[in-house]
N, C-alpha and C positions, 0 to 999 in steps of 0.2 A: 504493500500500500504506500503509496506518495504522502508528499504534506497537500493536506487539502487547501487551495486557495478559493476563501470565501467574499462574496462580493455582497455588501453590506450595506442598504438603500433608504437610510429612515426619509420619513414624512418631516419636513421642512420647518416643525417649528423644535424646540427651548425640550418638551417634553419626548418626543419622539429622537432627535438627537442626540440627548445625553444618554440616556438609558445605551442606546447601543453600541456609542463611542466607549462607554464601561464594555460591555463584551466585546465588543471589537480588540479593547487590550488584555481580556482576560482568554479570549481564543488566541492572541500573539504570542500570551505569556507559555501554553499546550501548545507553542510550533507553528500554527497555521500559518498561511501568508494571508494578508488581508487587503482588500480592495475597499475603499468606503468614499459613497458616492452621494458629493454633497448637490445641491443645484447651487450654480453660479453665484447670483444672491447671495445664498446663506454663507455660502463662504468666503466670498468679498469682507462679509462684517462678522465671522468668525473669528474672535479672540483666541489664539492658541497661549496656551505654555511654553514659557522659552525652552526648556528642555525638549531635547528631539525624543517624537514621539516613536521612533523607533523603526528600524528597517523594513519590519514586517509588515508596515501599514502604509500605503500610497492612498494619497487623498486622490481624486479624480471630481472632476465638474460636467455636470450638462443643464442646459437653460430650462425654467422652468415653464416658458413659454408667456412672460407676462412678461409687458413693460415697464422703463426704471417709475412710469406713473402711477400705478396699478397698487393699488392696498393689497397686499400678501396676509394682511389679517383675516380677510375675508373668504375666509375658509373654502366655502362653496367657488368662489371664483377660481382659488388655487386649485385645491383639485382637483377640476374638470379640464383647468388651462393643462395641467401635470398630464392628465389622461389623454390630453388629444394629442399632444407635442413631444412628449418622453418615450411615450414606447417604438418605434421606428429607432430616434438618437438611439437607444440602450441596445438596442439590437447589432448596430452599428458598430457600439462601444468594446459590445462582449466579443468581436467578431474581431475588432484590432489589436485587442487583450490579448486572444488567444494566440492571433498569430506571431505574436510578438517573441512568445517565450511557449513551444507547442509540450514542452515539459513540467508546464505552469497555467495551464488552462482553470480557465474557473468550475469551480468541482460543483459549486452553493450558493443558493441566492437568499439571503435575510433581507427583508422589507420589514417595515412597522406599519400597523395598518394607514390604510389609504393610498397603501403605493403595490396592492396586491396584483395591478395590471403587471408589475415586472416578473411573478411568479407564473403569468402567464406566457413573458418574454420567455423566459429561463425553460419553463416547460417545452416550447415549439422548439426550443436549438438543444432539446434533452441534457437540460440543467436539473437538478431537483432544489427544491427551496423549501424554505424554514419560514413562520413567520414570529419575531420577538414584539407582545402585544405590551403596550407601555404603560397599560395601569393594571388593577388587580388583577386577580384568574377571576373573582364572582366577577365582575365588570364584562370579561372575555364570556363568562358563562352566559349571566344574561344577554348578550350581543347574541351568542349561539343559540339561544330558546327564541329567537323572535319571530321566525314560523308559528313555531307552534302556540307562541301567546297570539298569534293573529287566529291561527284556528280554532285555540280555546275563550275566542272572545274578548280576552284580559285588554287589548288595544285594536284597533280597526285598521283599516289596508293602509291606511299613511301616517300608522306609527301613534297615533293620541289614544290615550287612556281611553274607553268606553263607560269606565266612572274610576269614581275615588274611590281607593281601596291602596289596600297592602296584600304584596303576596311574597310567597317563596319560590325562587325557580327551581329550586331542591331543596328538599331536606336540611335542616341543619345549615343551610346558609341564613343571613341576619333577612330578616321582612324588608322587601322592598316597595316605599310607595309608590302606588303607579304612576306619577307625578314628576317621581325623582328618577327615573328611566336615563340610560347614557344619552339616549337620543332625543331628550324632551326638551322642547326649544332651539332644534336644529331648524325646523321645519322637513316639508314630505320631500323635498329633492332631497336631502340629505340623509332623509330617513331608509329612502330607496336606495341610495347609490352605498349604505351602513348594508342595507338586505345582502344586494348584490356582492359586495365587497366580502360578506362573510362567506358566501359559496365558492368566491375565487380564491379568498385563503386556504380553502379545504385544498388546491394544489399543493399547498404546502405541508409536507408532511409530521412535523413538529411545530407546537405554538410553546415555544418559550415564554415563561412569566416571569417575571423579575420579582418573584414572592419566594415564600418557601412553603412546605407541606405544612408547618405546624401552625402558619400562619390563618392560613385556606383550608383547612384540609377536606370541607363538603365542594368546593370548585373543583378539586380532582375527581370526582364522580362522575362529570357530566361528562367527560372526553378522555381516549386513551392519548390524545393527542397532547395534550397538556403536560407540560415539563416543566418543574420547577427552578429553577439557577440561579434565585438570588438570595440574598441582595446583592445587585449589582454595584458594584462601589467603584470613585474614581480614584486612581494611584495620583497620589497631591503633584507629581510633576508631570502628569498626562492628561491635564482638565482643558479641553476646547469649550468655550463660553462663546454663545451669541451673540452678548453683552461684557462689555467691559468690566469685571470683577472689579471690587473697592475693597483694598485688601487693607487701608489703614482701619478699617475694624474690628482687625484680629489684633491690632498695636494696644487699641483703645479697649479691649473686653480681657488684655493681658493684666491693667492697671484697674481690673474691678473686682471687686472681693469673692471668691468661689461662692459658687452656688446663688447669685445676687440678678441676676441681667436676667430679662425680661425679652426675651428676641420676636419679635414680632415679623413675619412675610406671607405675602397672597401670592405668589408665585409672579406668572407672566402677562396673566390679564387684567386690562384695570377695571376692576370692579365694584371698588366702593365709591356711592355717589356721596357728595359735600356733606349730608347733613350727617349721614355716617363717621364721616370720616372726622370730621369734628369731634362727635361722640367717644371716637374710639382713642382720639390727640386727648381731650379732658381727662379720659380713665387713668390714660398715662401719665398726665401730669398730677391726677389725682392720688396716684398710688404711690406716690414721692419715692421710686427704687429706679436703678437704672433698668435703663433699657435702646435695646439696638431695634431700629426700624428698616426694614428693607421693602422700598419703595420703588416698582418697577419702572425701567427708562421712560419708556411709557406713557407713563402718567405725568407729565413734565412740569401740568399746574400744580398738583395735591404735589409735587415733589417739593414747589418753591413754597407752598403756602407751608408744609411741614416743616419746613428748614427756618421761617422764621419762627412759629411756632412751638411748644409752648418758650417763650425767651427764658436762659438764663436756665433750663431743665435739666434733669439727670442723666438724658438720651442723646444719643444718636443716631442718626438718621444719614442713609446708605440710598444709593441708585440700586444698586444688584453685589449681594454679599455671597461672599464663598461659602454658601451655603454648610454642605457637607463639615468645614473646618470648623465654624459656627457654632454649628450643634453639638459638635467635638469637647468645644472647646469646656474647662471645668468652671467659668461663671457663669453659664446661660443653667437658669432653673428651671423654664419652661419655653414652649413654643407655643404662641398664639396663629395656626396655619387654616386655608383654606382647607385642606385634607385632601391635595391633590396627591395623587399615588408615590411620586417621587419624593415628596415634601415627607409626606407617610414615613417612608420606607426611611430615609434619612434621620428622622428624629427615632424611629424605633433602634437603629443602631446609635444613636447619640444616646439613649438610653434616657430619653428625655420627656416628663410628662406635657401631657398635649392640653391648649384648650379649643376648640373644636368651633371653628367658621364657613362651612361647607356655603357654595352658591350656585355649585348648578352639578350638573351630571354626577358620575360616578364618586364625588366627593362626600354625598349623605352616606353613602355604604360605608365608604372609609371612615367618615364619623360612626359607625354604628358597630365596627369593627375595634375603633380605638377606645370608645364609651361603655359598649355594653358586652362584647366577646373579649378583648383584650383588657379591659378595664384599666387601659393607662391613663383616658385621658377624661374631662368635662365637656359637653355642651354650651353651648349659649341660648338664651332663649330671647325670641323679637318681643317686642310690646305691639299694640294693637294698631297701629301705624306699619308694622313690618322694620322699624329700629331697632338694634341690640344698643338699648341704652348705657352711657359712663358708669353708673352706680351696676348695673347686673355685672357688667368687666370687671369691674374692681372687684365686687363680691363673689364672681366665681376664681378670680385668681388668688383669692387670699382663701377661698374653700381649699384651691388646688394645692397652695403652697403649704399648707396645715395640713394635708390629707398624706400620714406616711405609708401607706398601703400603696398607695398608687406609686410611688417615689419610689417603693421596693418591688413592686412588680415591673415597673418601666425596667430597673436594671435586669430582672431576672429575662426579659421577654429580649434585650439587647444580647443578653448571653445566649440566647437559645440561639437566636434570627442569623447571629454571626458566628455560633457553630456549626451551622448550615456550606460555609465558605471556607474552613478548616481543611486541612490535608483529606481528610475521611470522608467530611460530611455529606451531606442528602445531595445537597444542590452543586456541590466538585464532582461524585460520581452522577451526577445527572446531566451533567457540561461535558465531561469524560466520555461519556456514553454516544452523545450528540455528535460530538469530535468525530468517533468511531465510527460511526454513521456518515461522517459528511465524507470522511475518508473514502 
């Protein structure tokens, strides 16, 4: 058997490219050779690490089919631009690849969802492909029942709930409200192109989750296809950022007193409006301890109003923080997060208790996972306006930081998640296995 050279395609934004840029150096670290293929764009404003990221990985480019005018935020636009315009380029791509080095040919094709048209490249030039899905396996589950919640009435042919209800798409997984669906508030073009999208992953013959068994372990019911391998974690001199990291907040959270810092991040989307965001600036200056704010590029106005605000405060306040280091690091005592799956996965190996801001999709599970199965973290609750008011923050953070149950389970659930990535564990011989496989 040869080294396998794998050709490595995430979906274009912040959460679909880090996750895999992490396997892309943990299949480098097992030998493989690696192909990873960004679009044009993204890697124009790709932040690398000065450290080379190492032989076994060639970055490569092709255009996403939008112009430099075009909002790339707009989900639905990118997509579809990616499906008309990529698949022909990639064809092309794999075909100059090959001939270039015919004792290095591409063995494998990982995509993240939304780019499973290349599973269908890889298929017609008999490639076989993997897909590594970037938030939970329940998230991947439910995505996979969506037939048959059409069948069994739970939602109607373009994806909306038929009422309000909670259910379970198995056993033993947390109630999902039909409301709080991955695809609720995409709208029906995106709901269809989600249907469609899951029938062409099925070329893929592995769905890698960047979870572990003990984490999920009713999501591995649903599919023999589901492979567990994470957490996926970045090596500190091989991190590529979409955004420019602000690393004097690892200087500033060195000179705060263990266990003190307050780190507060919503990830990549801006999604808190003014009156919120207000709300949420009072709690922290209410709660007189420091605290680090990571405020996405993004958001450029809430960045300047935050930066003058509260004056004279115990905080700091960040564009885009090295997350992973962050959570690391031994001042931060909690994380106040949206509960996007990455953010998840990150603070459960920071060993850090959570307090829980979910806004849309796959994010409620993850709170229901971190609140009521994992019991590391708290809730918030709206007021009757749909506000999480100053006074509920302070008073669930100061529940959180008095509460040592959860402070001792966060650690215990850190040692499990990242024994998983140990010489032996679940998720090494499940990576081991895959390797084997791609070989």
């Amino acid at each position: 058997m040869g080294i396998p050279h794998l050709l490595l395609i995430p979906y274009p934004t912040v959460g679909h490219v880090n996750p895999l840029m992490h396997l892309s150096h943990a299949l480098a670290k097992h030998g493989c050779n690696i192909t990873f293929l960004n679009t044009e764009f993204n890697h124009k404003h790709a932040h690398a690490a000065d450290a080379a990221v190492g032989s076994q990985i060639k970055f490569l480019t092709l255009p996403d089919g939008l112009g430099p005018q075009d909002d790339r935020r707009d989900n639905r636009k990118l997509i579809f631009s990616i499906k008309t315009h990529m698949p022909p380029l990639l064809t092309k791509l794999i075909h100059d690849i090959n001939a270039l080095d015919v004792h290095n040919n591409i063995t494998c094709i990982i995509v993240t969802v939304n780019m499973g048209w290349a599973l269908e490249v890889g298929y017609n030039l008999g490639i076989k492909g993997s897909l590594l899905w970037p938030a939970s396996a329940t998230s991947l589950a439910t995505c996979d029942c969506m037939p048959r919640l059409v069948d069994d009435g739970i939602i109607d042919s373009d994806g909306n709930p038929t009422k309000k209800q909670q259910i379970k798409v198995s056993p033993n997984i947390p109630m999902i409200d039909t409301a709080n669906f991955p695809w609720c508030g995409l709208g029906e073009v995106l709901f269809h192109h989600i249907m469609q999208e899951m029938q062409t992953l099925r070329l893929g013959e592995w769905w890698l989750c960047n979870t572990t068994y003990h984490l999920e372990p009713a999501a591995f019911s649903i599919s023999p296809r589901f492979l567990p391998i994470g957490p996926l974690m970045a090596s500190d001199n091989n991190i590529i950022s979409l955004w420019q990291e602000d690393t004097t907040c690892l200087e500033w959270l060195d000179k705060q007193p263990h266990q003190s810092v307050l780190y507060v991040a919503f990830g990549s989307s801006p999604l808190i409006d003014h009156n919120q965001f207000k709300e949420l600036a009072l709690a922290l200056d209410f709660l007189n301890r420091p605290f680090l704010w990571g405020i996405h590029p993004r958001n450029d106005n809430k960045l300047n109003n935050a930066c003058a605000y509260p004056d004279g405060s115990k905080g700091k306040i960040v564009g885009w923080a090295p997350q992973k280091k962050v959570l690391n690091h031994p001042a931060i005592v909690c994380f106040i997060t949206h509960c996007g799956w990455n953010s998840t996965i990150e603070g459960v190996c920071g060993g850090v208790p959570f307090l829980c801001w979910p806004f849309l999709k796959d994010q409620f599970v993850n709170k229901s996972y971190i609140c009521d199965v994992w019991k590391v973290g708290l809730g918030l609750d709206k007021d009757e306006n749909g506000l999480i008011l100053k006074e509920e923050i302070k008073n669930k953070v100061e529940q959180l930081l008095g509460d040592e149950d959860i402070k001792a389970r966060s650690q215990k659930l850190k040692e499990l998640t990242l024994k998983n990535i140990a010489k032996d564990g679940h998720s090494t011989k499940n990576l081991e296995r895959f390797i084997d496989w791609a070989k």
